[in-house]
Phi, psi and omega in degrees: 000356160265197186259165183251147183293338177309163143290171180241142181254160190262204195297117191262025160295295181341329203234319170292343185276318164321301178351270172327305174301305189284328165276003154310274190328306164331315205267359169282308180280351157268034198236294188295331174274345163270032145237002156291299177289352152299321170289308169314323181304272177340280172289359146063063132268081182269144189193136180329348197289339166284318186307297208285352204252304186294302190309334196295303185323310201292281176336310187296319179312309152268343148340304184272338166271355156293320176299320153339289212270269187326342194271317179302285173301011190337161148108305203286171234251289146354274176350311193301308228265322177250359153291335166288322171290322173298325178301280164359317197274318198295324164281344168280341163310310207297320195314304169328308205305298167313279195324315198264017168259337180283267184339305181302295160316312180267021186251328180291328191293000000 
């Protein structure tokens, strides 16, 4: 009945699954931003969206080392606090993801 003196860690699903999901992500927005510029070339269009597709990216990117950095440090005291900013970072990607899936759609059509 008594307590133990560790930290207490957060979900450690949580943080392989943000993991997993955000470097997936990487690679969809450099995927997605080199057939975005095969397409703007083609229709001689311009639009932000390869800029805001490198930031989503850059975001999926500390996602994933935060998530990373929790997985390593398991244990610490810390460790709740930054599976939460990688959770927090990973949903502002997906958000970006939608605007610049919108931005993309009404720039190409």
């Amino acid at each position: 009945m008594s307590e133990s003196n560790e930290p207490k860690s957060g979900n450690p699903d949580l943080c392989a699954t943000i993991f997993s999901g955000s470097v997936a992500m990487v690679g969809v927005c450099l995927t997605v931003i080199g057939l975005f510029k095969v397409v703007t070339s083609v229709k001689q269009v311009s639009t932000l969206g390869d800029d805001l597709l490198a930031l989503d990216g850059l975001l999926f990117l500390v996602s994933a080392l935060l998530s990373y950095w929790a997985m390593r440090h398991r244990g610490r005291k810390e460790m709740p606090q930054v599976e939460q900013m990688a959770d927090y970072v990973f949903l502002a990607g997906l958000v970006l993801m939608v605007v610049v899936g919108a931005l993309i759609t009404y720039a190409v059509v």
